[in-house]
C-alpha positions in Angstrom: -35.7 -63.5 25.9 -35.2 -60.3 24.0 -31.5 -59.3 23.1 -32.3 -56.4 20.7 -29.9 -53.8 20.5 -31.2 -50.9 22.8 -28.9 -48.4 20.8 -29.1 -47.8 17.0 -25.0 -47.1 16.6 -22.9 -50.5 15.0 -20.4 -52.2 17.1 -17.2 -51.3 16.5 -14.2 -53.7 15.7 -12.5 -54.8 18.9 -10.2 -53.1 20.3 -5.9 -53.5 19.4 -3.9 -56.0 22.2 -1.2 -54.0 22.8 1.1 -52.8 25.7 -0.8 -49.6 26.8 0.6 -46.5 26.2 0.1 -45.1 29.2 1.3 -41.8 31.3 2.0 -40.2 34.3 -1.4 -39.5 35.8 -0.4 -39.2 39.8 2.5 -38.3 41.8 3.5 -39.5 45.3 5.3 -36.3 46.5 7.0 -36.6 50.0 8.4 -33.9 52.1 8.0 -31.8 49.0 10.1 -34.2 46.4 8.3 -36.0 43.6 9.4 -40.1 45.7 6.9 -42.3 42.9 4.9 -41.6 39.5 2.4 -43.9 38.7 1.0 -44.2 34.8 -1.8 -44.7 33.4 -4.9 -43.4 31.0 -7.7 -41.6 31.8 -10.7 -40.7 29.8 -13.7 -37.9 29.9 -16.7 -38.3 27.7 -18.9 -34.7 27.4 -22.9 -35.2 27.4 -23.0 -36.0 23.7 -20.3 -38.7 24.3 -17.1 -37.1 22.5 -14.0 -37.6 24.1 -12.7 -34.4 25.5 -10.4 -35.6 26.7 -7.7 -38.4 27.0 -4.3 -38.9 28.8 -2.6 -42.1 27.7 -3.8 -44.7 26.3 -7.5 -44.9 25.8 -8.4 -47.4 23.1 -6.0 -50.1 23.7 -7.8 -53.4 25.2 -8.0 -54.2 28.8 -9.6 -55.9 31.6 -12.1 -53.5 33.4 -12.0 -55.8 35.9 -14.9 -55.5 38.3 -15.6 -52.0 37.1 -17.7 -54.0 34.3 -20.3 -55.6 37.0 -22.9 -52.9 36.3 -23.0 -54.0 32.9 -23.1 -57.5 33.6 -26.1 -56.8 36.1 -27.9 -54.9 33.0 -27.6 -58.1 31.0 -28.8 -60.4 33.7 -32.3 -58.1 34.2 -32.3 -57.6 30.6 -32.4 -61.7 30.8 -34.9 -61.7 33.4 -33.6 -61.2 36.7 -36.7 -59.9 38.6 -34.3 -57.6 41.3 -34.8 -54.0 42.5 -33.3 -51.7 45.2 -30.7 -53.3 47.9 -30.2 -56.7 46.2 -29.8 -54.8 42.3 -27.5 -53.3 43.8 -25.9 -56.4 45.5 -25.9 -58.1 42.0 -23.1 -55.6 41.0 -21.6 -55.2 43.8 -17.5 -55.8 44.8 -19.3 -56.1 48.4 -17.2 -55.5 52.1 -18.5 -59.2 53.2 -20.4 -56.9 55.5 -23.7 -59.0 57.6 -25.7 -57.3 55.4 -24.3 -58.3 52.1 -24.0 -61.9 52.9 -27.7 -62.1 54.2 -28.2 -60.0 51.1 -26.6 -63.0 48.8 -28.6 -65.7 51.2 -31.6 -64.1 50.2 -31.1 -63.7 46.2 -30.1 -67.8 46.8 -32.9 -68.4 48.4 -35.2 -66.8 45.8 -33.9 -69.1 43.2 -34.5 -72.1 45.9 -31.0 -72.3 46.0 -27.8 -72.6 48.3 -24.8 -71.5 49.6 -22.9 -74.7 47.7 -24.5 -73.7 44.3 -22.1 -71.0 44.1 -18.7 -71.7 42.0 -17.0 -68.7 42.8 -13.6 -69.2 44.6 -13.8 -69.0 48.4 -12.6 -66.0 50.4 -12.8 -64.1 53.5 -14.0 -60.7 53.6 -12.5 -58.0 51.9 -12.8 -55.2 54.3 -10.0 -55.4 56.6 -12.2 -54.6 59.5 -14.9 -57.2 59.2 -11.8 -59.3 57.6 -10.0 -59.0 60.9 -13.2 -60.1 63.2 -14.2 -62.8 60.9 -10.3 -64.5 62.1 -11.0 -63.7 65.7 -14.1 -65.2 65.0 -12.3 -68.6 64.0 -14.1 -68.3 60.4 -12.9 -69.9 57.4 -13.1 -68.8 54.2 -16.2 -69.2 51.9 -17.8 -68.2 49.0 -20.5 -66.4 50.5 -17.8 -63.7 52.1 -16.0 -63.6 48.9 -17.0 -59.7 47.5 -18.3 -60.8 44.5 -20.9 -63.5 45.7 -23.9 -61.3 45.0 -23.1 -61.3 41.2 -22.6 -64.7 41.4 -26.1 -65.4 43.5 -27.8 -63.3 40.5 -26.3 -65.3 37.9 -27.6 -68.3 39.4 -31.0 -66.7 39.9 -31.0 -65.6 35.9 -29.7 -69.2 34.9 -32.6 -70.4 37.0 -35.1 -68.5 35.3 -33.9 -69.0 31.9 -34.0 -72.7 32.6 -29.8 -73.2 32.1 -27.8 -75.4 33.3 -26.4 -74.3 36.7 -23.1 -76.3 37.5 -21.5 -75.0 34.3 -22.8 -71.0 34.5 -19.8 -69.9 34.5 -18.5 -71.5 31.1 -18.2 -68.5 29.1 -20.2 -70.6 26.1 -23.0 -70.8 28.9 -26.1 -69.2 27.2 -26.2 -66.5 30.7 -22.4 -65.8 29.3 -23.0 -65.3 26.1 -26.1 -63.2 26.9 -23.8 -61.3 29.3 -21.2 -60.9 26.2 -23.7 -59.5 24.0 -24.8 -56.9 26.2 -21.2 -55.9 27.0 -20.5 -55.2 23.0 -23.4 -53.2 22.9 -23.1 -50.9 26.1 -19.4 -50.5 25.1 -20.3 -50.2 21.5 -17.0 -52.2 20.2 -16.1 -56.0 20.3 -14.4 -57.7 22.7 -10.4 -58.4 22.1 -10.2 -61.2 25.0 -12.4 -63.4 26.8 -10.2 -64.7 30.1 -11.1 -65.7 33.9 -11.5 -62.7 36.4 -10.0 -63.4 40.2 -13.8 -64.5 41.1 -14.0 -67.4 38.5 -16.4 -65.5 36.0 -15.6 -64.3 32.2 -13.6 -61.4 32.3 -14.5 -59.5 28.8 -11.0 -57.1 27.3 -12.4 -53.9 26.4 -11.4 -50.4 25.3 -11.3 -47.4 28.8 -13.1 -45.4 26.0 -16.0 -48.3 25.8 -16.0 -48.9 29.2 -16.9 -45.1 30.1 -19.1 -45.2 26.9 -21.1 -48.2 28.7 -21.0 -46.1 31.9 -22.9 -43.2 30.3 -25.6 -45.4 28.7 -26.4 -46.6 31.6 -27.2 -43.1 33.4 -28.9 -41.9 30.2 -31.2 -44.9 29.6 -34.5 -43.7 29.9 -36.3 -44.9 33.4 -38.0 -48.0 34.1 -35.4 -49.5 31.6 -32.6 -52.5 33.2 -30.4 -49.8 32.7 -32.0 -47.2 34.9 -33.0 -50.0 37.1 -29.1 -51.1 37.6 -28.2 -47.4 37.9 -30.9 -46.4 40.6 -30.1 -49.5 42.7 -26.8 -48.6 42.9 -27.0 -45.1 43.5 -29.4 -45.4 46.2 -28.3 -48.3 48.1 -24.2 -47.1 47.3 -22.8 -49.5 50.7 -24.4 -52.3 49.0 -22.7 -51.8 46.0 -19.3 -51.5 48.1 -19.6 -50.8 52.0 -19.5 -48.9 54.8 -17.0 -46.3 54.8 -16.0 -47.5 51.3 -14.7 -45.0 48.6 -17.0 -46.3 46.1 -20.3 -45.5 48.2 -18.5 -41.8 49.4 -17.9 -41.0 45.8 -21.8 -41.3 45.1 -23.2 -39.6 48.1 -20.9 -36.7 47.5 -22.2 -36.2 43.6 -25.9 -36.1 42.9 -26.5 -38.4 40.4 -23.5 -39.8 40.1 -23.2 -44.0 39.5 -19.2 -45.1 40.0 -17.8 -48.7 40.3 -14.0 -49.8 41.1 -12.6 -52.6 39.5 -8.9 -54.2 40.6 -6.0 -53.1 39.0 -6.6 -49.7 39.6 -10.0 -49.3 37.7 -12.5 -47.0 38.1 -15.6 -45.7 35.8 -18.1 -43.1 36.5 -20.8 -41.3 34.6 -23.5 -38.4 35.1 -27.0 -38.4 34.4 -26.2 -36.5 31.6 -23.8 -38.7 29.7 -20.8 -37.1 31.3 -18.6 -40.0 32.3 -14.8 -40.6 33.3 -12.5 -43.8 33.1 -9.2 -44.6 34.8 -6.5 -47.4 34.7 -3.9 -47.2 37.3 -1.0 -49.0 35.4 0.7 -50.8 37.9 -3.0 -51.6 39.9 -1.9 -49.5 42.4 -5.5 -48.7 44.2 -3.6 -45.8 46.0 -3.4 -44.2 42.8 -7.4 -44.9 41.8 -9.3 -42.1 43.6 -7.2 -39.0 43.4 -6.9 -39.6 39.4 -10.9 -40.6 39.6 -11.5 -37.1 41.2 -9.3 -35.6 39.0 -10.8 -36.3 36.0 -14.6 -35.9 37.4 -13.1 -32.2 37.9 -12.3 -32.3 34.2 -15.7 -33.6 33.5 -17.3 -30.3 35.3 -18.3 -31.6 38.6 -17.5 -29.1 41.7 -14.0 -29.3 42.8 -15.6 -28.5 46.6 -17.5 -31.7 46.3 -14.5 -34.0 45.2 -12.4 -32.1 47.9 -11.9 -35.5 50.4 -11.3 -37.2 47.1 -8.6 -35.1 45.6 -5.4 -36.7 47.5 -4.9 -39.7 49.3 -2.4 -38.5 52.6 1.5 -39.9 52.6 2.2 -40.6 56.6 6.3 -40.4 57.8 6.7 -41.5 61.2 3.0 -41.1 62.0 2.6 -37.5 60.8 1.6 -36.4 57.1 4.1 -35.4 55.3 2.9 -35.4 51.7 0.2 -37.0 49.5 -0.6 -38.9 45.9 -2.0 -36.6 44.2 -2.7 -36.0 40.3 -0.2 -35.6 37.9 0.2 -31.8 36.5 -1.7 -33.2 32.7 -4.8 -33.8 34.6 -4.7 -30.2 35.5 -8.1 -28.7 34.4 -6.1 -25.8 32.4 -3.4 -28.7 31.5 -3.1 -30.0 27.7 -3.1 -34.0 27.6 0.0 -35.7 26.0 -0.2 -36.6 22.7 -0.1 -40.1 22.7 -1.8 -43.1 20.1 -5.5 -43.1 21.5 -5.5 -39.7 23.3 -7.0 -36.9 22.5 -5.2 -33.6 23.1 -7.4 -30.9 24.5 
């Protein structure tokens, strides 16, 4: 197994543990009056990967969450995972527990010659409320199959398989597919890790910089075709509802922008990145998800993409007795003609 650098730049030194310094990036504005302001820190990367710019706090560590499973699904094809198309896709997925994404994970299973009761990530029911809501009526229980992020856990499997690793233990984060998963994490993000914890599904959960994680983002879109990178990227972008599901924000974002590759994370995480290197990262501070999309649009503006095609996305509606009667919408900084605050690891623009 080859875990050559693809990129010639040095890895950085981790980034600081600190409380972020974040800032007001949205505003919940009712009946005209400013009711909530949610902080955080947003980043834009241009083509050539300068920051141009940065609201709060961009290089102080945290958890991307699951905004880091494209990454993770680079490292497991760099390591041998033989996917394409829907179930690539699948393998980074935060999935609805849609039919199609647990047949999906079935199928990745049973191309290791594996089962349902291999998996070790923690059992859940679906996380669309929908399908969530007919899988009670239904008189399901929860399982690890329905749990949104089986289909990275399926792949992991698959790779241990492969590899020859041991599979009760693949999610020790001293398991060889871990610590190949690590080493492909420094180098997309070009910077070490500051933390290695558990994420909500049982998997290592890698502390990283917003700045490396849109960094990581844009090297995926720019890696040159054929590559896992391009691979990952493509799957995604052409089968977006597997990546998320139906009606999902995630899988709306990248049918309204060409080219675009996006993932959520919880928390109030969100990364996205061009073709051309252009790429945007958000951290809601207090994980409000509400918060996520209008600041994610907000900054794709910043990052040149048409304002007509992030329209739906711009505010998220406030309802009062059943009628609108304001929105969440982005703070006045993430204004296109708006400096950002000066603040330790923001750049003013």
């Amino acid at each position: 197994m080859n875990h050559a650098v693809l990129y010639g730049s040095s890895v950085a030194e981790a980034p600081e543990i600190r409380e972020p310094r974040h800032a007001p990036v949205a505003h919940l504005v009712r009946g005209g009056v400013v009711e909530g302001v949610h902080y955080g820190s947003v980043v834009v990367l241009g083509a050539d990967g300068a920051v141009e710019f940065g609201l709060g706090d961009i290089e102080a560590a945290f958890y991307p969450r699951s905004a880091l499973k494209p990454v993770q699904a680079v490292a497991m094809v760099r390591a041998g995972l033989p996917l394409d198309g829907e179930l690539l896709s699948l393998t980074a997925a935060s999935h609805s527990g849609e039919e199609r994404h647990l047949a999906g994970t079935r199928r990745i299973l049973e191309l290791a010659g594996l089962g349902e009761d291999d998996l070790r990530n923690v059992p859940d029911l679906p996380f669309d409320p929908v399908v969530r809501d007919a899988w009670v009526r239904e008189g399901r229980l929860a399982s690890r199959l329905a749990q949104n992020c089986s289909g990275k856990h399926a792949a992991m499997l698959y790779t241990a398989k492969l590899n020859g690793w041991s599979l009760d233990d693949y999610l020790d984060p001293r398991h060889p597919l871990q610590q190949a998963i690590a080493e492909i994490v420094e180098d997309l993000t070009g910077q070490r890790m500051a933390q290695v914890t558990v994420d909500g599904c049982g998997a290592p959960l890698f502390a990283v910089s917003l700045h490396g994680l849109a960094r990581a983002a844009a090297r995926i879109t720019t890696a040159a075709p054929g590559t896992p990178e391009a691979r990952v990227a493509d799957a995604m972008r052409e089968h977006a509802e597997m990546a998320s599901g139906s009606g999902r924000d995630v899988a709306s974002l990248m049918r309204a922008v060409p080219g675009l590759l996006t993932k959520d994370g919880f928390e109030g995480v969100q990364v996205a990145a061009l073709p051309d290197g252009r790429a945007v990262a958000v951290k809601i501070a207090d994980g409000a998800d509400r918060a996520r999309v209008p600041v994610a649009a907000a900054a794709l503006t910043r990052c040149g993409v048409d304002p007509v095609a992030l329209a739906q996305f711009a505010t998220a509606p406030l309802l009062g007795g059943g009628a609108v009667v304001g929105d969440i919408r982005p703070a006045p900084a993430l204004a296109p003609d708006a400096l950002a605050v000066t603040m330790p690891g923001a750049t003013q623009v």
